[in-house]
Every structure is written in structure tokens, then in C-alpha cells.
N, CA, C and O atoms as CSV, one atom per row, in Angstrom:
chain,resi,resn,atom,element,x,y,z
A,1,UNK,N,N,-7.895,16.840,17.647
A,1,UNK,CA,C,-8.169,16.665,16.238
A,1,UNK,C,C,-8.116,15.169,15.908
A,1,UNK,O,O,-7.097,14.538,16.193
A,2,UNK,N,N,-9.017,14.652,15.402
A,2,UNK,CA,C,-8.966,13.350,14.510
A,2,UNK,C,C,-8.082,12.931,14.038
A,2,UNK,O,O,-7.244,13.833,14.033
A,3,UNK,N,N,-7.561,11.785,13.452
A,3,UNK,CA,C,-6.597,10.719,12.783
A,3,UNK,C,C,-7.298,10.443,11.410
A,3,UNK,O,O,-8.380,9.931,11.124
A,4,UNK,N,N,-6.486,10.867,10.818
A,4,UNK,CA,C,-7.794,10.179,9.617
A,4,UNK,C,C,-7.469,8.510,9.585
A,4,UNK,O,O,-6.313,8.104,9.700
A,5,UNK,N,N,-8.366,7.797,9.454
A,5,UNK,CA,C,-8.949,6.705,9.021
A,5,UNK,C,C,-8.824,5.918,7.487
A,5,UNK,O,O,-9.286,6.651,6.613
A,6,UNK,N,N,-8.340,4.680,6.981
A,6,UNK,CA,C,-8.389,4.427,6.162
A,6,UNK,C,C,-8.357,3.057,5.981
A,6,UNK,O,O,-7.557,2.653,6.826
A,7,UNK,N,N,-8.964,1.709,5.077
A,7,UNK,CA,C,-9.569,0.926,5.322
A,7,UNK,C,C,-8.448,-0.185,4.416
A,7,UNK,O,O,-8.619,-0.271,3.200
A,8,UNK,N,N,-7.638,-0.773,4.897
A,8,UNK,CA,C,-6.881,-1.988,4.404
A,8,UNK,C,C,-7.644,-2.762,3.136
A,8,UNK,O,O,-8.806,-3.166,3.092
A,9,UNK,N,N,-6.664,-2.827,2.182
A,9,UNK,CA,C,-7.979,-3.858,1.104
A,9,UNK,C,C,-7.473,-5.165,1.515
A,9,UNK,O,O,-8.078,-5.978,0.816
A,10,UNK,N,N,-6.620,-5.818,2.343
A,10,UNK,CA,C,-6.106,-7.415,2.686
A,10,UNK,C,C,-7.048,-7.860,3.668
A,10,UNK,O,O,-7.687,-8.877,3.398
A,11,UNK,N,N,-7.285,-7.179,4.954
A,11,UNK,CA,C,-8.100,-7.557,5.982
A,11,UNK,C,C,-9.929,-6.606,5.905
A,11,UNK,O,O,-11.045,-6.884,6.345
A,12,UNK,N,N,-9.485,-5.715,5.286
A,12,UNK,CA,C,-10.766,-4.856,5.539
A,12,UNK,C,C,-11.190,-3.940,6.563
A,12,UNK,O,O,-12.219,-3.272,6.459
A,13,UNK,N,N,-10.050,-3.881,8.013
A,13,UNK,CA,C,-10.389,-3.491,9.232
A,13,UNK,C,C,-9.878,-2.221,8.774
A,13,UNK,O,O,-9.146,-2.078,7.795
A,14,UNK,N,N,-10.369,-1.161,9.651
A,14,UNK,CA,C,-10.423,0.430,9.300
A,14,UNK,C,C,-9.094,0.829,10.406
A,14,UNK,O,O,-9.145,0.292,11.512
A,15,UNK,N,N,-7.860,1.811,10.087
A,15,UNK,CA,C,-7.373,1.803,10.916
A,15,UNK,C,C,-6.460,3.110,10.922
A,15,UNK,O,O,-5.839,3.305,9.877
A,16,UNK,N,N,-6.309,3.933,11.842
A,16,UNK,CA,C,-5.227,5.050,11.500
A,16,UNK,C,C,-4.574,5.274,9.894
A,16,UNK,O,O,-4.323,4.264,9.236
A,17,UNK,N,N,-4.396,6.227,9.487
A,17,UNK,CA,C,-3.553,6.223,8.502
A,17,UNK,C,C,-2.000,5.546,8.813
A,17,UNK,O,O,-1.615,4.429,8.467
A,18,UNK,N,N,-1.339,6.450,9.478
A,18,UNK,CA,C,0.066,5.851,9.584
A,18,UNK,C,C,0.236,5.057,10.186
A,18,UNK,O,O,1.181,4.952,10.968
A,19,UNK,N,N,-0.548,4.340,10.017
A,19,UNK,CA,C,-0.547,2.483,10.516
A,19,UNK,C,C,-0.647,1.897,9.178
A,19,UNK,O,O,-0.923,0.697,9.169
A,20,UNK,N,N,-0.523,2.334,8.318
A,20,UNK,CA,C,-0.982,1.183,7.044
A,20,UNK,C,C,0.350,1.728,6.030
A,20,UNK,O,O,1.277,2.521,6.197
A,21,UNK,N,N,-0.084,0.881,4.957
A,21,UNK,CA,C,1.194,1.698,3.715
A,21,UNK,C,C,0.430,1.950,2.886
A,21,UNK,O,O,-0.545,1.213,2.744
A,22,UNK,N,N,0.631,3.169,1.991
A,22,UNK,CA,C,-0.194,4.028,1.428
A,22,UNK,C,C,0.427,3.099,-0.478
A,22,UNK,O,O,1.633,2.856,-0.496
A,23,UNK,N,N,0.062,2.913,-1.086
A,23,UNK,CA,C,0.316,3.080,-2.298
A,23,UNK,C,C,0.039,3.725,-3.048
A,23,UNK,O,O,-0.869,4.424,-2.598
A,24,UNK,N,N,0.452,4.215,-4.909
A,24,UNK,CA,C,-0.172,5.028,-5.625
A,24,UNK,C,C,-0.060,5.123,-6.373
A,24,UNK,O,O,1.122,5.111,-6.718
A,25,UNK,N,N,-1.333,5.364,-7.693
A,25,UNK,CA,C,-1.266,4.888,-9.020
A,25,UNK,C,C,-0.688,6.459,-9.808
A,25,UNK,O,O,-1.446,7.416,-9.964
A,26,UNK,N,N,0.619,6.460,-10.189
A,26,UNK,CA,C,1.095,7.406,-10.532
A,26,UNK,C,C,0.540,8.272,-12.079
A,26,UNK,O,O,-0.199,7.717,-12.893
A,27,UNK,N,N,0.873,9.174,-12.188
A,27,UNK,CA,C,-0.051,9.881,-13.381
A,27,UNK,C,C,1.000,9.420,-14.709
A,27,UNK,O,O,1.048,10.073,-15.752
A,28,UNK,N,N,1.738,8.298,-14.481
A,28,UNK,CA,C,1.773,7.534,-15.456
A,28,UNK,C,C,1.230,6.191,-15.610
A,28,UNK,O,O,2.008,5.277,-15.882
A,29,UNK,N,N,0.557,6.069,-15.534
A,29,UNK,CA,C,-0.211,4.697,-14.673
A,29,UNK,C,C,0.590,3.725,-13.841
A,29,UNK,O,O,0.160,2.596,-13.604
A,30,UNK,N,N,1.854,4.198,-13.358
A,30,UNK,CA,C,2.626,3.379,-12.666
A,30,UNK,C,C,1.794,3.277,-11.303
A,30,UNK,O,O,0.882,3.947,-10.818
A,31,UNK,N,N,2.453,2.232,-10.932
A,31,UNK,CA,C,2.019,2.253,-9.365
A,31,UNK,C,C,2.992,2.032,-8.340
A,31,UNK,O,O,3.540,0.984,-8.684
A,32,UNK,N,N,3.528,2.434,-7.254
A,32,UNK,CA,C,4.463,2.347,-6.708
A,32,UNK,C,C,3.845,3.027,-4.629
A,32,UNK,O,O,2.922,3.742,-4.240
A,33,UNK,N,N,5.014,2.260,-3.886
A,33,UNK,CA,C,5.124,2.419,-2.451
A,33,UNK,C,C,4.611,4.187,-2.297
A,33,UNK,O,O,4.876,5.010,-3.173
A,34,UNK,N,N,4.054,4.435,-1.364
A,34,UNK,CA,C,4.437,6.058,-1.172
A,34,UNK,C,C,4.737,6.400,0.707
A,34,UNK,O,O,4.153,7.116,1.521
A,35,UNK,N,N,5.614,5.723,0.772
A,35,UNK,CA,C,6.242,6.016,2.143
A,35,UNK,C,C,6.000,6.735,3.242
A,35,UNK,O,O,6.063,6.351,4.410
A,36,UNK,N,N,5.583,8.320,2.622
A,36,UNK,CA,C,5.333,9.231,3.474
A,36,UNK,C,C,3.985,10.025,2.908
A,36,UNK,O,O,3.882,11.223,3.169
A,37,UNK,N,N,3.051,9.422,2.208
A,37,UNK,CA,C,1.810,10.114,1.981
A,37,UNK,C,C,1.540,10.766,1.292
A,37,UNK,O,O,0.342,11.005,1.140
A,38,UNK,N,N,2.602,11.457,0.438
A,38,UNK,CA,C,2.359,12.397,-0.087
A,38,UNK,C,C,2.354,12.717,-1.520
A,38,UNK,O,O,2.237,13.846,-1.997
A,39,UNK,N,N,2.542,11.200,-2.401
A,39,UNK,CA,C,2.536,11.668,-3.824
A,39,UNK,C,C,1.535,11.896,-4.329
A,39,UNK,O,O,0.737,10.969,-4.186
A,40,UNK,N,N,1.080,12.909,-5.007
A,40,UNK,CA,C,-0.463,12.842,-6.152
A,40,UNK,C,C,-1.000,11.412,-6.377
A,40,UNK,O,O,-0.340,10.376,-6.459
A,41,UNK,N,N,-2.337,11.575,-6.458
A,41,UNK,CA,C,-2.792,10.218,-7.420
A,41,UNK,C,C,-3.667,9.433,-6.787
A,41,UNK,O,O,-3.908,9.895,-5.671
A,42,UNK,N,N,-4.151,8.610,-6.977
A,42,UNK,CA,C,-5.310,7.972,-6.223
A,42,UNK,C,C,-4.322,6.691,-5.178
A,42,UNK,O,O,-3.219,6.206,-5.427
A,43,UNK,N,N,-4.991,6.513,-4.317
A,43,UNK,CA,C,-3.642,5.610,-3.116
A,43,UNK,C,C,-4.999,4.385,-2.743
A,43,UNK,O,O,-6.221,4.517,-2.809
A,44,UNK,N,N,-4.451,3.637,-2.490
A,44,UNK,CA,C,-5.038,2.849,-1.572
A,44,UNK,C,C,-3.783,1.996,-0.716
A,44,UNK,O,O,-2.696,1.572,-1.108
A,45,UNK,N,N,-4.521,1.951,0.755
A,45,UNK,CA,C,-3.786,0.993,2.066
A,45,UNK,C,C,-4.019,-0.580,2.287
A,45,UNK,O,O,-4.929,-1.385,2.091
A,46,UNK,N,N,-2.726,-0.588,2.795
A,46,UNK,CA,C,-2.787,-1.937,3.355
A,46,UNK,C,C,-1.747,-2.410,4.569
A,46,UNK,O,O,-0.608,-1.962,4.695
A,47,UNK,N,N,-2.284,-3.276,5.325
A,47,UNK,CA,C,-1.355,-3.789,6.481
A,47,UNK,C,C,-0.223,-3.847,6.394
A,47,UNK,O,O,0.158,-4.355,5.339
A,48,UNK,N,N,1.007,-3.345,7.488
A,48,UNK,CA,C,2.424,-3.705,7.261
A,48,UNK,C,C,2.445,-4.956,7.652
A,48,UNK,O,O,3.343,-5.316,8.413
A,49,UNK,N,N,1.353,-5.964,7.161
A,49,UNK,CA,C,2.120,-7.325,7.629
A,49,UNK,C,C,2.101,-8.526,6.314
A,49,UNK,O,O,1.342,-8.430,5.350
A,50,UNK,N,N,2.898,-9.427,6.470
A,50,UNK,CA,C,2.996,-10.613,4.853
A,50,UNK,C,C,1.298,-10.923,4.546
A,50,UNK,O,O,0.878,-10.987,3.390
A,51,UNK,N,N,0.511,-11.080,5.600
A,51,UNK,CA,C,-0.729,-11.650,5.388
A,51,UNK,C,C,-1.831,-10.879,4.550
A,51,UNK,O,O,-2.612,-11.496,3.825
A,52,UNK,N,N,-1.852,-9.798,4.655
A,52,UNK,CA,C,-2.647,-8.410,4.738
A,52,UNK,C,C,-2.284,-8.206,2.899
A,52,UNK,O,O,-3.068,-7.847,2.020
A,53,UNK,N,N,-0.860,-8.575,2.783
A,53,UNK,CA,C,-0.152,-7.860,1.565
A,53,UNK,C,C,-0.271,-9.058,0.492
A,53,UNK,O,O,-0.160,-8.706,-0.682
A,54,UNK,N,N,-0.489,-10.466,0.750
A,54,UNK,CA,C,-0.867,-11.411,0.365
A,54,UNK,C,C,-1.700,-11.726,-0.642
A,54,UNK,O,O,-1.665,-12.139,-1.801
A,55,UNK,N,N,-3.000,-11.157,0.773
A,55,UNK,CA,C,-4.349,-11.502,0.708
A,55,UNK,C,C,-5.184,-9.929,-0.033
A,55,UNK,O,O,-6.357,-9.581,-0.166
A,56,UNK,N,N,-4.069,-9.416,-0.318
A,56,UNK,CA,C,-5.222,-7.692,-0.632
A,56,UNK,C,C,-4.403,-7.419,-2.377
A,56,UNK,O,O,-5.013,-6.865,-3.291
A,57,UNK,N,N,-3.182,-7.863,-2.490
A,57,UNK,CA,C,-2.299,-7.456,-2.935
A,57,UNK,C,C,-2.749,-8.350,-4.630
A,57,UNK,O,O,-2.028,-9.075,-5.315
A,58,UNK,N,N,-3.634,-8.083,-4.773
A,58,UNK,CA,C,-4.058,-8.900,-6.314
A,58,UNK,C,C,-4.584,-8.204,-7.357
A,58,UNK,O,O,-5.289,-7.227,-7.100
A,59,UNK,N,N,-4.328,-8.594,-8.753
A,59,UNK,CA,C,-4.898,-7.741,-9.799
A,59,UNK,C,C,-6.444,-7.390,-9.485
A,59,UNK,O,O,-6.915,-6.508,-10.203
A,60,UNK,N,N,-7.275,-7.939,-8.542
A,60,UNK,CA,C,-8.677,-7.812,-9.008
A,60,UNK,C,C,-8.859,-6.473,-7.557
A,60,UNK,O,O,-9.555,-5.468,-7.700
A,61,UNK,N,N,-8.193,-6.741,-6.461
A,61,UNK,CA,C,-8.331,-5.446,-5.506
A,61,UNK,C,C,-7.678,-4.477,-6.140
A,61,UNK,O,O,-8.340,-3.486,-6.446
A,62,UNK,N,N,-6.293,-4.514,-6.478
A,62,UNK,CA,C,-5.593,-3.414,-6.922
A,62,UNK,C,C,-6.218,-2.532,-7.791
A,62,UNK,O,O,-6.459,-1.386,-7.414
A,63,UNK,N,N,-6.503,-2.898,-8.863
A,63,UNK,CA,C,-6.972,-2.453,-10.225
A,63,UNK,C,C,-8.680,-1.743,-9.915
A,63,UNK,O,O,-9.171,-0.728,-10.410
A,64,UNK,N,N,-9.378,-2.874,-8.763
A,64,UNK,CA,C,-10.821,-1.696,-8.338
A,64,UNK,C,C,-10.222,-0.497,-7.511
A,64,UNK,O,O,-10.550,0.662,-7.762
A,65,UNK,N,N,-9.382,-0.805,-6.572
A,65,UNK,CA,C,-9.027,0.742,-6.189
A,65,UNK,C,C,-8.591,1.659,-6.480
A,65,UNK,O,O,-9.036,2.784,-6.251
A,66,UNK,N,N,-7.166,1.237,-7.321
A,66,UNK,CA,C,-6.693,2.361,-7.771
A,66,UNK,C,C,-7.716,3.122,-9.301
A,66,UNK,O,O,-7.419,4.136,-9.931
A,67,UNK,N,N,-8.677,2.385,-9.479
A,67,UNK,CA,C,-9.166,2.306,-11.117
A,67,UNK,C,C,-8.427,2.309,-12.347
A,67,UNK,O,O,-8.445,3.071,-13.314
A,68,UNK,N,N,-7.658,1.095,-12.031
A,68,UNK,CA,C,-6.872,1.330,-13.201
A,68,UNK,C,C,-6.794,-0.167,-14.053
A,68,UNK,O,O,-7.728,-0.949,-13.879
A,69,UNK,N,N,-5.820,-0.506,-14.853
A,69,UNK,CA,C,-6.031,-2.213,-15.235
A,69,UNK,C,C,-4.516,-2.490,-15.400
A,69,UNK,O,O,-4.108,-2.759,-16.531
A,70,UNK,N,N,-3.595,-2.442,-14.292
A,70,UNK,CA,C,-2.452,-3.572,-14.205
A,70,UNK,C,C,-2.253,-4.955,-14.824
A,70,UNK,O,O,-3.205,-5.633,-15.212
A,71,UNK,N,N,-1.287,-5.253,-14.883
A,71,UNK,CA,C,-1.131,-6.575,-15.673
A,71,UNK,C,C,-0.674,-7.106,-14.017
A,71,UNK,O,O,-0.652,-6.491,-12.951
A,72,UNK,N,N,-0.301,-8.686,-14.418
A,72,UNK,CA,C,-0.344,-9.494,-13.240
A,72,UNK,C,C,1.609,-9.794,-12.369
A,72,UNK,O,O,2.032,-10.350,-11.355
A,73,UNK,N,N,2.435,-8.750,-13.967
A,73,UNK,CA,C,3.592,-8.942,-13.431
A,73,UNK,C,C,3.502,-7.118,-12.514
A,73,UNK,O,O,4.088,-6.978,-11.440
A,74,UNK,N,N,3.011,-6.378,-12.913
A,74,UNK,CA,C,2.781,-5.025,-12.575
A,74,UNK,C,C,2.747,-5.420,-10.968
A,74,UNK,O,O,3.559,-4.974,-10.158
A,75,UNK,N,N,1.583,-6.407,-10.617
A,75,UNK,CA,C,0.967,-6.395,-9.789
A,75,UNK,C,C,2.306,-7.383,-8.698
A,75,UNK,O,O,2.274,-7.253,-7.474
A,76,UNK,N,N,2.976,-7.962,-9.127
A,76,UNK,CA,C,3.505,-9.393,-8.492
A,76,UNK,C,C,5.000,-7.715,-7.620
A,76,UNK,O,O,5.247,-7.646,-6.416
A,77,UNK,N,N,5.494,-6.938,-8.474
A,77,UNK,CA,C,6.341,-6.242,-8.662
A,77,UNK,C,C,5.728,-5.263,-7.165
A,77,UNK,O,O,6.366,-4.846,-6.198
A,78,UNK,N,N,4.326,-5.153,-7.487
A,78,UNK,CA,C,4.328,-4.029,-6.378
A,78,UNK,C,C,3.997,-4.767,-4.704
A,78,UNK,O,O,3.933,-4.259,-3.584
A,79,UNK,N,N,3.865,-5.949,-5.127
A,79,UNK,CA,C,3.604,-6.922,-3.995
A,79,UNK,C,C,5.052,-6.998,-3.384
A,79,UNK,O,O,5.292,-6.999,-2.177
A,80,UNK,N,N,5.899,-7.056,-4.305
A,80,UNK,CA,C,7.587,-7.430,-3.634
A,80,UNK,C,C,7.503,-5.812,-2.988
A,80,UNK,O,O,7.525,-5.606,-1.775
A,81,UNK,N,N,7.423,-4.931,-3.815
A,81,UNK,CA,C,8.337,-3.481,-3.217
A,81,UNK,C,C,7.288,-3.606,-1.716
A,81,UNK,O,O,7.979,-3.634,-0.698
A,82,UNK,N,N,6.280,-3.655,-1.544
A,82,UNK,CA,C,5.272,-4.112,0.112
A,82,UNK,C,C,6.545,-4.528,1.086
A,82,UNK,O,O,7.384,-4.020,1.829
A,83,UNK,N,N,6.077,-5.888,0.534
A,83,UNK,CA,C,6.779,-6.662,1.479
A,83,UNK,C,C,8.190,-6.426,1.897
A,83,UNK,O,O,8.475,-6.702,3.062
A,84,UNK,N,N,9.248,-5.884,0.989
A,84,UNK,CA,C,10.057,-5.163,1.653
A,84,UNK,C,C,10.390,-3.678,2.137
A,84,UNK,O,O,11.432,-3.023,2.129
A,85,UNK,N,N,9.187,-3.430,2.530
A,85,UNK,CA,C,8.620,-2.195,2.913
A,85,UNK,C,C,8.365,-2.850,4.841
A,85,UNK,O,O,8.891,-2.442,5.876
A,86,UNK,N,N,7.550,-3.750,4.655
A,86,UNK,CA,C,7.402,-4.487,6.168
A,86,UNK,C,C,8.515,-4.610,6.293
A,86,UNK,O,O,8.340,-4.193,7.438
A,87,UNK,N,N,9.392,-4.753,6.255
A,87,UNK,CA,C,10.555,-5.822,6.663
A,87,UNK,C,C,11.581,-4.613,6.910
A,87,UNK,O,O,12.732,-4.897,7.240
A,88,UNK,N,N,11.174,-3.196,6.750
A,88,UNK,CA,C,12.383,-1.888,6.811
A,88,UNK,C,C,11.412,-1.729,8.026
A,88,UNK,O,O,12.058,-1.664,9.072
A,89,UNK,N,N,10.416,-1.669,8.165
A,89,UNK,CA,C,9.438,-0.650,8.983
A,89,UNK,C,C,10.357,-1.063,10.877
A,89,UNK,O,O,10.743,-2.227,10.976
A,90,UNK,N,N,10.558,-0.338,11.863
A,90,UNK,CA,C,10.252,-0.224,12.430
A,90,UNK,C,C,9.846,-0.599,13.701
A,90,UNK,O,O,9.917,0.396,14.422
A,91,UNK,N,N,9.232,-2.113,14.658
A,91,UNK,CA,C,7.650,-2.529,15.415
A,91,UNK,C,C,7.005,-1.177,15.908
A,91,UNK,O,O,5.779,-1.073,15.867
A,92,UNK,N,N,7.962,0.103,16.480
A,92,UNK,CA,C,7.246,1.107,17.155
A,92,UNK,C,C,7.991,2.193,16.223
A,92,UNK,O,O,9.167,2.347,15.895
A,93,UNK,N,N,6.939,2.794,15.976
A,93,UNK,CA,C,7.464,4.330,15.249
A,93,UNK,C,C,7.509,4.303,13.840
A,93,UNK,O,O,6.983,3.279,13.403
A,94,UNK,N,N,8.005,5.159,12.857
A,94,UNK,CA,C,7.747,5.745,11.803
A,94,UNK,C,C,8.338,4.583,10.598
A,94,UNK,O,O,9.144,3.738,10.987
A,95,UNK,N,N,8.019,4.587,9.537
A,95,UNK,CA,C,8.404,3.617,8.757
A,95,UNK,C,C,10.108,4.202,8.407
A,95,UNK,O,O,10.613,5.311,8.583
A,96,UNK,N,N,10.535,3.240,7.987
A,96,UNK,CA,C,12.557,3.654,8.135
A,96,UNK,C,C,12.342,2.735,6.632
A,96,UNK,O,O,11.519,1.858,6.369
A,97,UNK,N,N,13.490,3.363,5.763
A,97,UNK,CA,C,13.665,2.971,4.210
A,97,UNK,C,C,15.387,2.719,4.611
A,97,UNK,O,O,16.050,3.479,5.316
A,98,UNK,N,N,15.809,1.637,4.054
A,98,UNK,CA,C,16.931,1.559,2.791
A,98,UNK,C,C,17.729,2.287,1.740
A,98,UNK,O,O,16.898,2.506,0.859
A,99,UNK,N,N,18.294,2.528,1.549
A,99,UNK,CA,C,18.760,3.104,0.390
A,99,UNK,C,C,19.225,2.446,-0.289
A,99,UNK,O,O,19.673,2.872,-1.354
């Protein structure tokens, strides 16, 4: 059976799902990490790495994918919860959280 596939907005390269971090624009227009895939709502991916989360991680990608219109602290907020999302993950195997 297949892997599904899903396309980083930082680099653009197409790549496994559970290779990337899923985000998601919540049905309150929040937007937040989704760790394990599975909350409702429209998601878009991006690289577990600083560069990827950088370079993808801006009001003008965010806001075309998720379709929504974030403000720029919305956006700065979900860039931090990323990046310390890389920094829990893992190098081999499943992403690992904090409490």
C-alpha cells in the first residue's frame, strides 16, 4: 500500500507524510501544531527543519493554504510552536512531545 504524499510549503519537495509536520487551521480559526494527524480542518506541511519553517512559515504561504487571513503575530506564534516541535522530534522515528 502507498504512503501518502504531501508537499512542504518551505522547500516545495513532495515527501512522505510522517516526514513532515502537519499543521491546522482549527474550526475556530486558530491554527496550531497537529502532532499526530489527526485534528479536523484544513492542514498544511512542512519540513522538521529551522530552514523549511523559516522560509514557508509566513503570512502570505500560511494564509493561501490554510485559506484563511492570520495576522503576522498569529503567524510569528505558530512559527515558534514549529520550531520547537523540531527540536522534540526524534533524528529516527516518531515525533516525541514535552509536556
Amino acid at each position: 500500500m502507498a504512503k501518502p504524499i504531501r508537499t512542504c510549503i518551505g522547500c516545495g519537495n513532495k515527501k512522505e507524510k510522517q516526514n513532515l509536520i502537519r499543521f491546522v487551521r482549527n474550526s475556530d480559526c486558530s491554527v496550531s501544531v497537529d502532532p499526530y494527524y489527526k485534528k479536523p480542518g484544513r492542514g498544511g506541511y512542512v519540513c522538521p527543519n529551522e530552514g523549511c519553517i523559516k522560509t514557508g512559515i509566513t503570512a502570505r504561504h500560511v494564509n493561501w493554504v490554510l485559506r484563511t487571513n492570520l495576522n503576522d503575530k498569529d503567524i510569528e506564534k505558530l512559527k515558534q510552536e514549529l520550531l520547537l516541535v523540531t527540536k522534540s522530534r526524534r533524528p529516527t522515528g516518531p515525533m516525541r512531545f514535552s509536556s
